[in-house]
C-alpha positions as CSV (number, residue, x, y, z in Angstrom):
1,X,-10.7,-52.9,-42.9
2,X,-9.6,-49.4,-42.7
3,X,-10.6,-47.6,-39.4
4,X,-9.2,-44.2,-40.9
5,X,-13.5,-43.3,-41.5
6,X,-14.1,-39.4,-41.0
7,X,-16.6,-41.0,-38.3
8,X,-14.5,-43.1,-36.3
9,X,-12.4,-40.0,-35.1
10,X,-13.7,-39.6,-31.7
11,X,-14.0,-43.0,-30.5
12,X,-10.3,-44.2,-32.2
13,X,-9.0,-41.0,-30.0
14,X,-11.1,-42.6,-26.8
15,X,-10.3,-46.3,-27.1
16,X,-6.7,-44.9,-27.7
17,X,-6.0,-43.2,-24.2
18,X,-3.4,-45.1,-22.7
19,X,-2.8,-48.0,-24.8
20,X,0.4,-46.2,-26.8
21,X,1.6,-49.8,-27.9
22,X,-1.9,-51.3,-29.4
23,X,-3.0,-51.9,-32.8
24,X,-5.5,-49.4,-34.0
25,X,-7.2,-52.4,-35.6
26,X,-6.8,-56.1,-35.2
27,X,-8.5,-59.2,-35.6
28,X,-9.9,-60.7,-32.6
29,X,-7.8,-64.5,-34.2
30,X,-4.7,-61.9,-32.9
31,X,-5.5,-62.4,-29.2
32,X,-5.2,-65.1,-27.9
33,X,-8.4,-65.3,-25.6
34,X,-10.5,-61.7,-26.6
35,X,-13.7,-62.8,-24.2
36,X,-11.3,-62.2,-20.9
37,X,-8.1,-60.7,-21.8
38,X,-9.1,-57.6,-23.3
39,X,-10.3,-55.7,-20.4
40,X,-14.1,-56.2,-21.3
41,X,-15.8,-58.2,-18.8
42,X,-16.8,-61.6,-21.4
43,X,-20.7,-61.0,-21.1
44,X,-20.1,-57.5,-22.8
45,X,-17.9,-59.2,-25.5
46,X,-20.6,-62.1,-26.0
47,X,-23.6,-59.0,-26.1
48,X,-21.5,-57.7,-29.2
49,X,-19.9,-60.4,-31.2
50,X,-22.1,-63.0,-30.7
51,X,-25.6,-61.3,-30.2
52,X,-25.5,-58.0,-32.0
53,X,-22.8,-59.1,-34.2
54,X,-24.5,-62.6,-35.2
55,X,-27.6,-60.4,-37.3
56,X,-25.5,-58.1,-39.0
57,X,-25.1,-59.1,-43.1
58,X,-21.1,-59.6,-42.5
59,X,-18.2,-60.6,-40.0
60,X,-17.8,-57.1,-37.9
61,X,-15.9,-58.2,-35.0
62,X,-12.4,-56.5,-34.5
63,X,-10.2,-55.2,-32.3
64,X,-9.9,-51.6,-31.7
65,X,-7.0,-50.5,-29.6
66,X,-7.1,-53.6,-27.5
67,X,-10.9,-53.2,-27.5
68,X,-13.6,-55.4,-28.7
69,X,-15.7,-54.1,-31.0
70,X,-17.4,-53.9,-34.3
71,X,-16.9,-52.2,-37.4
72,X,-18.3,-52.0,-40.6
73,X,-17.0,-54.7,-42.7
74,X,-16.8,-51.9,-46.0
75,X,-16.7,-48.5,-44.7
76,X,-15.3,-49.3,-41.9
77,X,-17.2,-46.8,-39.5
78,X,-17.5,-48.6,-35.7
79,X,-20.8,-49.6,-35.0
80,X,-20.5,-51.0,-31.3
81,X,-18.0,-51.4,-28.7
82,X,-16.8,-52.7,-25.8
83,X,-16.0,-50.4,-22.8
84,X,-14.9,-52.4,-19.7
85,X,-18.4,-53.6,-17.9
86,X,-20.7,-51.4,-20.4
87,X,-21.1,-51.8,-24.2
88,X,-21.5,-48.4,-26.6
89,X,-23.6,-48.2,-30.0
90,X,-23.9,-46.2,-32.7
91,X,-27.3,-45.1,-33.5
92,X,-27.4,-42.7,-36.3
93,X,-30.3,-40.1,-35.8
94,X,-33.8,-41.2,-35.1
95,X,-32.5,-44.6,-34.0
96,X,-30.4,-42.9,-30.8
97,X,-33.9,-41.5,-30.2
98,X,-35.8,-44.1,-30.2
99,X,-33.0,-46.2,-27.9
100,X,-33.2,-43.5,-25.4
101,X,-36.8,-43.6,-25.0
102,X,-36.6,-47.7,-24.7
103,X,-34.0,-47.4,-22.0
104,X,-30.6,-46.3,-23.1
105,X,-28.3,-43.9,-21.8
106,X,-26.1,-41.0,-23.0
107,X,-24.2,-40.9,-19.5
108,X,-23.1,-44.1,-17.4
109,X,-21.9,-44.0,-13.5
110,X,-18.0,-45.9,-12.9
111,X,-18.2,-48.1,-10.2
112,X,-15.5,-45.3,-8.8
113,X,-18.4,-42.7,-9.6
114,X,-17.1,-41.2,-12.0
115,X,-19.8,-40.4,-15.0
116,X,-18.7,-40.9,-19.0
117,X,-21.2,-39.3,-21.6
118,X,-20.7,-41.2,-24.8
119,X,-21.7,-38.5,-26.9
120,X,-19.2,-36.6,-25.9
121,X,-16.6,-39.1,-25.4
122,X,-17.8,-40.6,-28.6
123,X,-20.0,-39.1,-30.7
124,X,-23.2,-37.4,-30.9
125,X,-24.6,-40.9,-32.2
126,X,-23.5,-42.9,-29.8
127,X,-25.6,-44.6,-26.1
128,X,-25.0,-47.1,-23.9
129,X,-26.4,-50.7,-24.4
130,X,-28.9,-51.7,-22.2
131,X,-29.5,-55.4,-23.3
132,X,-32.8,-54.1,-25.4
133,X,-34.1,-56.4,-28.1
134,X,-34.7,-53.9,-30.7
135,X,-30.7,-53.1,-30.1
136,X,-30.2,-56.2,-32.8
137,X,-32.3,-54.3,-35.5
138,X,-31.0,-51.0,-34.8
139,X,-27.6,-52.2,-35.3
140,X,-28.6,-54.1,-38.3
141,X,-29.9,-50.5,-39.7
142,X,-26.6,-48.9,-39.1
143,X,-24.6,-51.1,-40.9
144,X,-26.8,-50.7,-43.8
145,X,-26.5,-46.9,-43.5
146,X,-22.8,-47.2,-43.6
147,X,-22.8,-49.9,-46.4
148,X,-20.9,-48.1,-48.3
149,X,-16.4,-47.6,-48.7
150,X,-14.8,-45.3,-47.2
C-alpha cells in the first residue's frame, strides 16, 4: 500500500510529529500488541479495525507512523485513524455534513485543554468519531470514492 496519495499529505505530516524513527506505513502483524502499545487507548483501536474496518470491501487496517489506522487498500488514501483517546474520519463532502449534524466534531478538547481541529490538523474532510452508527456506512462510501490507484 502506498501512503505517498496527494490526500494523505496533511495527516502523514500530523501523525509524523515526533515519531522521527517510525515507519510511515506498517502492518499492524509488525507490532507486537497494536490494541495497547501504540498509544491509542484499545477501545479506539477496536472502533476502527474491528467495527468500522469489519464493513469496508477489503483489509484497511495499517499502521501509520506508529498509529493505528486505515487506509485504502488501492489508492491508498487514509480513511480513519486513531489519535490517542479520540478516533478521526474522513468524510469527503456531503458526508462531513451530514456527520456534523448527527453529532461529530471538527474540534476536540485534550484532557490538558488544549483544543485540535481536524480539519486543520488534517484536512478539510476530516471529524472526530463520535461512536455514530451511520459512521460504518459513511466509511464504507469513502472507500468506494477512493476505489481507485493512486
Amino acid at each position: 500500500m502506498n501512503i505517498a496519495h496527494p490526500q494523505n499529505t496533511k495527516g502523514v505530516s500530523y501523525l509524523s510529529r515526533g515519531k522521527p524513527n517510525t515507519s510511515a506505513f506498517a502492518l499492524p502483524s509488525k507490532v507486537p500488541d497494536p490494541y495497547y502499545d501504540c498509544g491509542c487507548h484499545p477501545e479506539i483501536v477496536a472502533r476502527l479495525w474491528d467495527q468500522i474496518g469489519s464493513v469496508l470491501p477489503a483489509d484497511c487496517r495499517c499502521m501509520i507512523h506508529g498509529t493505528p489506522a486505515l487506509a485504502h487498500s488501492r489508492s491508498g488514501v487514509i480513511l480513519a485513524i486513531g489519535i490517542g483517546t479520540q478516533y478521526g474520519l474522513r468524510l469527503a463532502g456531503p458526508l462531513a455534513i451530514e456527520a456534523v449534524r448527527a453529532g461529530a466534531e471538527t474540534i476536540t478538547t485534550w484532557s490538558n485543554g488544549s483544543k485540535m481541529d481536524a480539519r486543520r490538523e488534517l484536512g478539510e474532510d476530516w471529524v472526530f468519531g463520535a461512536w455514530l452508527s451511520n459512521e460504518l456506512i459513511w466509511c464504507k462510501a469513502v472507500y468506494e470514492i477512493f476505489d481507485q490507484p493512486a
